[in-house]
N, C-alpha and C positions, 0 to 999 in steps of 0.2 A: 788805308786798309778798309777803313767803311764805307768808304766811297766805290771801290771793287765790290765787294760784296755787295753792296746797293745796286749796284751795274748791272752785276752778274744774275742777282734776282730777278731784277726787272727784265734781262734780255730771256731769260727762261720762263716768265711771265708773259712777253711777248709772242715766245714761242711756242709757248701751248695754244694761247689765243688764238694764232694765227693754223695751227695745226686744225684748230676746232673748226676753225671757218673754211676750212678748206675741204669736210667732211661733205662728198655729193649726197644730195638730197632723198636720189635711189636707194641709198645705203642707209640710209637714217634709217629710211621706212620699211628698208628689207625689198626691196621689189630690184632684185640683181639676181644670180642665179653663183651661188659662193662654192660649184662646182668649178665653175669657170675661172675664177678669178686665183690668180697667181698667189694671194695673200694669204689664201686658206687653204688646211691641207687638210686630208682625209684620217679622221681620227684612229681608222679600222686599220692604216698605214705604219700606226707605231705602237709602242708597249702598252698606250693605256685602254683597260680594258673595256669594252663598249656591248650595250646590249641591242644593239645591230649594227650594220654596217650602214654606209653612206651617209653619217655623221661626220659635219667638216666644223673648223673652229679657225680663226686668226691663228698665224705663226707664233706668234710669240704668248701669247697668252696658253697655246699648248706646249711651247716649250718650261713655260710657267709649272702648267698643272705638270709635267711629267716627274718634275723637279719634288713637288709635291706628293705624289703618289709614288714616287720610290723612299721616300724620307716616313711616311706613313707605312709601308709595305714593312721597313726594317723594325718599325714598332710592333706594328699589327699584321703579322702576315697570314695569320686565318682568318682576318675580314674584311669583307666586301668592301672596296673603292671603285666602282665602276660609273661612266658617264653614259646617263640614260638618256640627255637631252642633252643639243648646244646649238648651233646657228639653225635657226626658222625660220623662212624668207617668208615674202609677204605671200606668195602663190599657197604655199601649206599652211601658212597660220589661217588663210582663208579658207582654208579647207575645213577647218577645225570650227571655226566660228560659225559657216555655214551648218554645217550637219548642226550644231548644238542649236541654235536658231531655229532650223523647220521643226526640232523637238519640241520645242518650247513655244512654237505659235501654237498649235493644237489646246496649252495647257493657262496661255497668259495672254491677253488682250491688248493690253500696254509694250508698245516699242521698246523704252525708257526701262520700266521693268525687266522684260527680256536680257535687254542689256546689262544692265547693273546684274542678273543672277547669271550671263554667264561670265562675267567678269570677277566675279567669286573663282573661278577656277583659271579666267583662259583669257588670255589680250586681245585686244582689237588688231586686226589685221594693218600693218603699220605703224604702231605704239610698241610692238613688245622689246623688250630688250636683245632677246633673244634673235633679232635680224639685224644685231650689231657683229657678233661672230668673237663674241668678249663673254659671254656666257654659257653657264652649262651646271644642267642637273646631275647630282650628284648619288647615285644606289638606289633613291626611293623616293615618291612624291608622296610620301604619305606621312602627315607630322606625328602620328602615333610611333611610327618606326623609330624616330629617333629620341622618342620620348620613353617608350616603353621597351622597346627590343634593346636586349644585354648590349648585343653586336652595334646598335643605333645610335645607343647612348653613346661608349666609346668613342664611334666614328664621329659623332656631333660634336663631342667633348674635344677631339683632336682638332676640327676644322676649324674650330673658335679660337681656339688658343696659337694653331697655327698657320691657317689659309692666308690670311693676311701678310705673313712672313714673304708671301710669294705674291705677292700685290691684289689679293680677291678679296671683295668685302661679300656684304650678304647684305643684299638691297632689299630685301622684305624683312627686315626683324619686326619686333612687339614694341609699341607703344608709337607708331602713328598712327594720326590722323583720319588718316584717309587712302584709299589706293587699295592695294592686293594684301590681302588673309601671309599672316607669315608665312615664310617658307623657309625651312630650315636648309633642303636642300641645291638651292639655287646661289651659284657664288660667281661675280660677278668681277674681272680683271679689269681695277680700275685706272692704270695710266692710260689705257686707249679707250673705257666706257665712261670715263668721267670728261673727255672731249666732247665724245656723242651727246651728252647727254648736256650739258653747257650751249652747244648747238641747237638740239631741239629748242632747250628753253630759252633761247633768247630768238628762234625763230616765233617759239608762241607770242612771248612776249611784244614784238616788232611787226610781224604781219604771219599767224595764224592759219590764213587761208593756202600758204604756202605749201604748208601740209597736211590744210583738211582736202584742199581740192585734188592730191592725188590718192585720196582713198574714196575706194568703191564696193566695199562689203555689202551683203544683204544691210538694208536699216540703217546707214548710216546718216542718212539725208532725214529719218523717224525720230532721232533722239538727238541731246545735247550733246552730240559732237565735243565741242570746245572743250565745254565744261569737266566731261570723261576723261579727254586728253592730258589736261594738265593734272588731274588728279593720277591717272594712274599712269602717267610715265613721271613724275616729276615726283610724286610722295613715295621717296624713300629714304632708305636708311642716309642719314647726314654723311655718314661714312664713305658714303659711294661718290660723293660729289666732288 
């Protein structure tokens, strides 16, 4: 009988391992285009509510959240559950990093600095989670909202106690290190982000250059790279991993 179970551990140990490493490199970094791809479906396609269209997510991780957002609904049906953010490929996320950038040469001298202040808010083009299709913001990016607003609290207080039930952790909470400013609303489907993310860090870990050499944002080649990387894809919530 412990000998099975021993087995059976180890062969589902196996099988994540080997699921992990089979994660294409394009996909890590976001640089695919998750219209295209059979795996993701268009969020605007089904009941959950969105505040625009041409939001897509992985299958199942939206079949997750649907699950979720009708079990909340039955609790709280006068408040807001909408996804305002999920998959970001590397084309958009550069887009964001760019504009913030030419802001920010005008005001700051230092590459390095630049960097670290926009990373206060926003990922590097190829680091973010968010071009896994396992993520997504959730009514508000603003932590006051779920600290201060009646409707915020609530929703906060519900997602804590229940996101998890449906397999989402919350990879930015309070009390690390290092990496990204909490966020309350950013909830993260860990049977398929915690593959990704086992991947990344054992590519940083083993050769690096794997995935600094397919990134080409403004500045990349101006700052510590590496150093960036491992902090802010790798310092999060223990929960996610």
């Amino acid at each position: 009988m412990v000998f099975n179970l021993t087995q059976t551990l180890i062969l589902l140990l196996c099988s994540t391992f080997a699921m992990a490493q089979s994660i294409p490199l394009n996909k890590l970094t976001g640089q695919f285009d998750e219209k295209k791809d059979d795996n993701f479906i268009a969020l605007d396609t089904t009941e959950l509510p969105v505040n625009k269209k041409g939001m897509y997510l992985q299958k199942q991780p939206t079949q997750q959240l649907i699950k979720a957002y009708r079990d909340f609904k039955k609790a709280h049906p006068n408040i807001p559950f909408i996804v305002v953010s999920a998959t970001r490929n590397y084309q958009y996320q550069n887009g964001i990093w760019q504009r913030k950038w030419d802001a920010l040469t005008a005001k700051i001298n230092d590459p390095q600095k630049i960097a670290e202040e926009i990373l206060k808010f926003s990922s590097m083009p190829g680091t973010s989670r968010h071009h896994w299709g396992t993520d997504i913001d959730i009514t508000s990016v603003s932590s006051e909202y779920f600290h201060n607003d009646s409707k915020g609290i609530i929703l906060y207080k519900w997602l804590q106690e229940n996101l998890p039930k449906y397999g989402f952790c919350r990879p930015f909470n309070e009390g690390r290190k290092g990496g990204y400013l909490p966020e309350e609303w950013h909830w993260s489907y860990k049977p398929i982000s915690s593959q990704y993310i086992a991947q990344y860090k054992a590519l940083l870990k083993t050769d690096p250059n794997t995935i600094m050499q397919t990134l080409n944002f403004v500045g990349h080649d101006k700052i510590k790279l590496e150093k960036l990387i491992k902090e802010y894809v790798l310092m999060v919530n223990t929960d996610c991993y």
